[in-house]
Structures are given as structure tokens and as C-alpha cells.
C-alpha positions as a Python dict, from the first residue, in 0.01 Angstrom:
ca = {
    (1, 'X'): (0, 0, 0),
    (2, 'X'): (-255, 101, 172),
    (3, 'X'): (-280, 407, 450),
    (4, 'X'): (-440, 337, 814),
    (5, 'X'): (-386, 620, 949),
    (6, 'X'): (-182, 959, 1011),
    (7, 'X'): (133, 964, 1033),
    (8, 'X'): (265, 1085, 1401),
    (9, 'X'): (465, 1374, 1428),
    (10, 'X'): (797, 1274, 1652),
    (11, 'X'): (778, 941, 1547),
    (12, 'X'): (1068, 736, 1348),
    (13, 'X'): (919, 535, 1082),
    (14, 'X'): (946, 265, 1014),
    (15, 'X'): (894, 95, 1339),
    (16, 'X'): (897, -245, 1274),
    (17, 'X'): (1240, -230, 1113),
    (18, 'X'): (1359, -179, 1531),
    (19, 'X'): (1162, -451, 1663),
    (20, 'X'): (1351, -715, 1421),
    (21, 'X'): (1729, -654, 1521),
    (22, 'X'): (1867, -939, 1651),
    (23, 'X'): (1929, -958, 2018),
    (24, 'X'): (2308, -1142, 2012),
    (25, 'X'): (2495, -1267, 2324),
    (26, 'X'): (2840, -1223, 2390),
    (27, 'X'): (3086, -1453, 2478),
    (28, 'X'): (3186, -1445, 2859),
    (29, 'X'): (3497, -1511, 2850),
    (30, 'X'): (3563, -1256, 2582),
    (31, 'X'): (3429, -1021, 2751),
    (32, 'X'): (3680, -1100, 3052),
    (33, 'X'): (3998, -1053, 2789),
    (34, 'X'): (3801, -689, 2681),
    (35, 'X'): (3630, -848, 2324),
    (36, 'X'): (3295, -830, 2214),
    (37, 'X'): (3274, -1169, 2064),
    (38, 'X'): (2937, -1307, 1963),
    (39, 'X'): (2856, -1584, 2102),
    (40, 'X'): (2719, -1918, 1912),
    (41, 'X'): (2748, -2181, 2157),
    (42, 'X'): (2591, -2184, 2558),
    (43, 'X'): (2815, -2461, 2793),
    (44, 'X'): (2492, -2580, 3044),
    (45, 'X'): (2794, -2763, 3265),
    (46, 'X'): (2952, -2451, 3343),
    (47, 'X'): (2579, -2236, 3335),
    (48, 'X'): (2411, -2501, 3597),
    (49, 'X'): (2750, -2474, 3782),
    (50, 'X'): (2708, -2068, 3795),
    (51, 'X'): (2321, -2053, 3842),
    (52, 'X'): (2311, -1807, 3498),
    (53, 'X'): (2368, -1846, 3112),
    (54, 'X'): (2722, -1889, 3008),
    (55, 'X'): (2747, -1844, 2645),
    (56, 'X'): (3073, -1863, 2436),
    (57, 'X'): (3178, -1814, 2115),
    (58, 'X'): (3311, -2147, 1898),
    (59, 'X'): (3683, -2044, 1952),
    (60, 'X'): (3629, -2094, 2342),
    (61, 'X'): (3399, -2351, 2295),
    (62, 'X'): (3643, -2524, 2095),
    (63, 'X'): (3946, -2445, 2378),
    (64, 'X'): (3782, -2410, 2710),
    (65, 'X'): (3476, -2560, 2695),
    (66, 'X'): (3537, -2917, 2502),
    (67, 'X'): (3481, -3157, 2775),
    (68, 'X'): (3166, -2970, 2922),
    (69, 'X'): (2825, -3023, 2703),
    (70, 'X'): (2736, -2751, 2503),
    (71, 'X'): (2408, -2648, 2270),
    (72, 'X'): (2450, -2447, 1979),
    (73, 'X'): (2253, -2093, 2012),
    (74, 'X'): (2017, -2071, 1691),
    (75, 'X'): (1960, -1665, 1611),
}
């Protein structure tokens, strides 16, 4: 390794290692039964229908959602 510079006083090192957590979404309607759920599938019927991103985890998908045409979120 190799230095390139000082190190900051203050600072929490390392910094990349907070830049690369994953930014998850939650399922919706999880979140209306008071789980955090994440979610792996987003239904575009019901998000063009709502005007915003409806994403749902596979047990809803799987229940709620199986008529509607879904995507598969890729983290």
C-alpha cells in the first residue's frame, strides 16, 4: 500500500466501506402489516396505476401480485 496523504483527524476510515452498502427496498405491503420485508420483485401494473414504485417481496408477489406483470429487482 501506498500513502497519499494524511490522515484527517475526525474522520472514520475507511470510507469507501460506507459508500458500498446496499440500498434495499422494502416491500409495501409489508410495511402496511408493520414488517420490514425486503423486497425482490417491483409489480409496474400496480406502480403505473399509483404514479410511484411499488416493490414487493416474492411472498406477495407470489399472493397478491400474480396476475399483474412484475420485474425482478437485481441488487
Amino acid at each position: 500500500m501506498e500513502v497519499i496523504g494524511l490522515r484527517e483527524r475526525g474522520v472514520k476510515y475507511p470510507r469507501v466501506v460506507e459508500q458500498n452498502k446496499p440500498r434495499h427496498r422494502y416491500c409495501s405491503d409489508c410495511k402496511t402489516e408493520g414488517k420490514r420485508e425486503i423486497a425482490t420483485w417491483i409489480c409496474l401494473d400496480c406502480s403505473n396505476d399509483k404514479g410511484r414504485d411499488v416493490s414487493v417481496c416474492a411472498e406477495h408477489v407470489a399472493s397478491e401480485h400474480e396476475e399483474h406483470y412484475a420485474e425482478e429487482i437485481v441488487y
